[in-house]
C-alpha positions in Angstrom: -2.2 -15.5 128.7 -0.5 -15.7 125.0 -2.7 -19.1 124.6 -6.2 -16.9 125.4 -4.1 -14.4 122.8 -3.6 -17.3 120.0 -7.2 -18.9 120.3 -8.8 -15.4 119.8 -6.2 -15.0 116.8 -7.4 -18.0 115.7 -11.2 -17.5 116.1 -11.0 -14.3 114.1 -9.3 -15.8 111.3 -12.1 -18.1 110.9 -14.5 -15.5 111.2 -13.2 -13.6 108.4 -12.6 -16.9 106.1 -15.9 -17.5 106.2 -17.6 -14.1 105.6 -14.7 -13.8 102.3 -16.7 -17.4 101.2 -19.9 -16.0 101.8 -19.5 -12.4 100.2 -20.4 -12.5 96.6 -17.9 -9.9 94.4 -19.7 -7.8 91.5 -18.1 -9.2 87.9 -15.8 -5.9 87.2 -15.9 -4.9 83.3 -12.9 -4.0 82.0 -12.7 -0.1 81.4 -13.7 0.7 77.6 -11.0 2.8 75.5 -10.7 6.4 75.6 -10.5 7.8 71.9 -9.3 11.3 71.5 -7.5 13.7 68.7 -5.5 16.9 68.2 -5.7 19.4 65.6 -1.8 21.5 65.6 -1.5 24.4 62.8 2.4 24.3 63.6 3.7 26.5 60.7 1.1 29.1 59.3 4.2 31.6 57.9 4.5 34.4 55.4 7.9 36.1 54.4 8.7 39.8 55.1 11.2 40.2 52.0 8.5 40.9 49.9 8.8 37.4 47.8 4.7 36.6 48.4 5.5 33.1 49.9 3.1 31.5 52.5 4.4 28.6 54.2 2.7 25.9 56.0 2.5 22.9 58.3 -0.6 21.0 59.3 -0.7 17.9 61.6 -3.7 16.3 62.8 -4.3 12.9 64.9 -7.0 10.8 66.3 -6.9 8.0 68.1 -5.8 6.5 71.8 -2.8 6.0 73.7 -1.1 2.6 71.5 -2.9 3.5 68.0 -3.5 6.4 66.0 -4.0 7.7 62.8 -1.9 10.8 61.2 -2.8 13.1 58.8 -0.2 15.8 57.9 0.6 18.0 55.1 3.1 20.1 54.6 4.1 22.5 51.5 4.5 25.9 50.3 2.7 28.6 48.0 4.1 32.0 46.3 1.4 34.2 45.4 3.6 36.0 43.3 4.3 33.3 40.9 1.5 31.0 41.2 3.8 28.5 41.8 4.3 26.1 44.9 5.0 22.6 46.3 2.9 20.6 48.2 6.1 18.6 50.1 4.0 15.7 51.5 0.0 14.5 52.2 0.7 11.6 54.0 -2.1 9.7 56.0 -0.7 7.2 58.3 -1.4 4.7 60.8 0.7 4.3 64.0 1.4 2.5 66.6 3.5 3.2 69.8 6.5 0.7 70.5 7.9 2.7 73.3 7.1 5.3 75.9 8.1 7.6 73.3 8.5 6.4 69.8 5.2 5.2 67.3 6.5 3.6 64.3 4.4 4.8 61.6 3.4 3.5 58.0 0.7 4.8 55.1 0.7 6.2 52.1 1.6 10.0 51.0 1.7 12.3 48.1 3.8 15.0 46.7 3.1 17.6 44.1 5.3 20.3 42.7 3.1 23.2 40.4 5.3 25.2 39.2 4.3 24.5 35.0 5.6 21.3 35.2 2.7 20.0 37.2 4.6 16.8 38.6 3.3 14.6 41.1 4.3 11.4 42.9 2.4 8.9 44.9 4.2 7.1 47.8 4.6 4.5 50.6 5.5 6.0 53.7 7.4 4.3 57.1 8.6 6.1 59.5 9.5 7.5 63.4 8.1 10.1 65.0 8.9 10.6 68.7 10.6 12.6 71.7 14.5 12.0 71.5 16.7 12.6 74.7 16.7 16.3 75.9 13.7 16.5 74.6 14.0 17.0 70.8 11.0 16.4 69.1 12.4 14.2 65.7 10.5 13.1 63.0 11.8 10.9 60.3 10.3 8.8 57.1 11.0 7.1 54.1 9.8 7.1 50.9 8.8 4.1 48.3 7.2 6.5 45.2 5.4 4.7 42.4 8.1 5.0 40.1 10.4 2.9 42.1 12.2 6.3 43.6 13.2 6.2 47.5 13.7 9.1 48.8 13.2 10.4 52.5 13.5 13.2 55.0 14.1 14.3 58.3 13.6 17.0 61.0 14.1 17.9 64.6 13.4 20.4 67.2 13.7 21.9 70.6 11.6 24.1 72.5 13.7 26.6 74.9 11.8 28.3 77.5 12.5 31.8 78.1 9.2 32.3 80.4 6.1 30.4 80.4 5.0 32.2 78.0 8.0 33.4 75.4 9.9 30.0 73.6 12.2 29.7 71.3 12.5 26.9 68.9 15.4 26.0 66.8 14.5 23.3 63.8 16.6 21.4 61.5 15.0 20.0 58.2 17.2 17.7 55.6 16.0 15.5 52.9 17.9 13.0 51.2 17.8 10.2 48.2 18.6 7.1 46.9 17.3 8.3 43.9 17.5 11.4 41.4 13.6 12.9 40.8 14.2 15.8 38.2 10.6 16.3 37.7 10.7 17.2 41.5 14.0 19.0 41.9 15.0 16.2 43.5 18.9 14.6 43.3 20.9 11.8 45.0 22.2 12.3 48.1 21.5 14.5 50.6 19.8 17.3 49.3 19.4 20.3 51.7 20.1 21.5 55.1 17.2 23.7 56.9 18.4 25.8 59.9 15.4 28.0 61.8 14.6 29.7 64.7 10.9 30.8 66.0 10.6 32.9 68.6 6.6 33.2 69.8 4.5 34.2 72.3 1.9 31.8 73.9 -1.2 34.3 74.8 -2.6 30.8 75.4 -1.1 27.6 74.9 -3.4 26.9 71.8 -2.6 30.7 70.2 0.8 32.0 69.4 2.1 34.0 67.0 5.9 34.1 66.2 8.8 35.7 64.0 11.3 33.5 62.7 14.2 33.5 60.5 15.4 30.7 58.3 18.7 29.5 56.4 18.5 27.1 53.5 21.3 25.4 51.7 21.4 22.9 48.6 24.1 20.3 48.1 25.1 18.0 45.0 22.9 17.3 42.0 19.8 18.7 44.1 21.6 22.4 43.9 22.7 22.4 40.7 18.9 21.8 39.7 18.0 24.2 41.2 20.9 26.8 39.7 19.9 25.4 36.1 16.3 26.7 36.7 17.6 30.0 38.1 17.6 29.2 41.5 19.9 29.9 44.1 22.5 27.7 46.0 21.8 29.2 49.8 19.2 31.9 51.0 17.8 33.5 53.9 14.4 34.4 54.9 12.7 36.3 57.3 9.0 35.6 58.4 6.1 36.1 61.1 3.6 33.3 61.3 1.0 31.8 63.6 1.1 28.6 65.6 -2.2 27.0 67.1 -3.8 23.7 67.8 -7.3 22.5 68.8 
């Protein structure tokens, strides 16, 4: 009995060896990259304390899962004064060197327009990714083309209340190698940037917050700032708009 069992083993093997040799396979193209892009209006924020100061924080990206390009500028506008800062225009290229870190490098530009009209040109390199916990960090620094290095630095956290209400603390420092008058800019590190936004996801790509911020200026940076007649450390309170396309 278990020989009839091994020559009908054996006979079907054979069969199916030969109809594998006979079968012709399709060639199989490899699939083609998918390209895609995001437009985020992070920070779109006005102060309630009456100071006619509009905030803002634009990041946009196209590109696939390994490479991408970045666009993002950041800066700030009093309406007031007619004075402001754009803080960075940086366009970068990335590329992603672990499930959740792109190393990124490009050029950027700042501009402060408050009489003095200064401006800088820059090399950028930098990290942007998702920390443990989930912090969201994103860090760079900056080669101007005066031979100034400067850079900066910021993280934050999402903490869901519901599905709906989140609050997000933020931390923002900058710091430098390098003292940039012309920019309000002194060695060291320069400020510390505590905030919380508290907003409401009607839908995931439209949410309106209210936030409240605390600044403070260290070293050479704040007494710049107290020679111009600014101040050392302030508060500000603010609603603003968050949405992304």
């Amino acid at each position: 009995m278990l020989k009839r069992v091994f020559i009908i083993l054996i006979t079907i093997s054979g069969f199916v060896f030969a109809q594998e040799k006979e079968c012709k396979f399709f060639p199989v193209k490899p699939m083609e990259p998918i390209h895609y892009g995001q437009l985020l209006f992070d920070r779109i924020e006005y102060d309630l304390e009456g100071k006619g100061q509009l905030d803002y924080e634009f990041t946009g990206w196209y590109g696939g899962d390994y490479r991408r390009v970045w666009v993002e500028l950041e800066g700030e506008h009093n309406f007031s004064e007619k004075e402001g800062d754009i803080e960075k225009f940086d366009v970068l290229y990335g590329k992603l060197v672990s499930p959740f870190w792109d190393i990124r490098g490009g050029i950027g530009y700042t501009k402060s327009y408050n009489g003095s009209q200064s401006d800088r040109y820059m090399a950028v390199l930098g990290l942007k990714g998702l920390a443990p916990y989930f912090f969201e960090v994103d860090t760079n620094i900056r080669l101007t083309s005066k031979g100034e290095v400067y850079g900066d630095f910021e993280a934050e956290y999402d903490l869901l209340f519901t599905q709906r209400l989140i609050l997000q603390p933020r931390i923002d420092t900058t710091f430098s190698f390098s003292k940039i008058e012309e920019l309000g800019i002194g060695t060291g590190i320069n400020n510390v940037k505590i905030s919380f936004r508290l907003r409401y996801e009607f839908r995931r790509e439209f949410a309106p917050y209210i936030g409240v911020s605390y600044v403070k200026l260290f070293g050479q940076t704040k007494d710049l700032a107290l020679s111009n007649g600014g101040k050392e450390k302030y508060t500000d309170l603010f609603i603003g708009l968050r949405m992304w396309f």
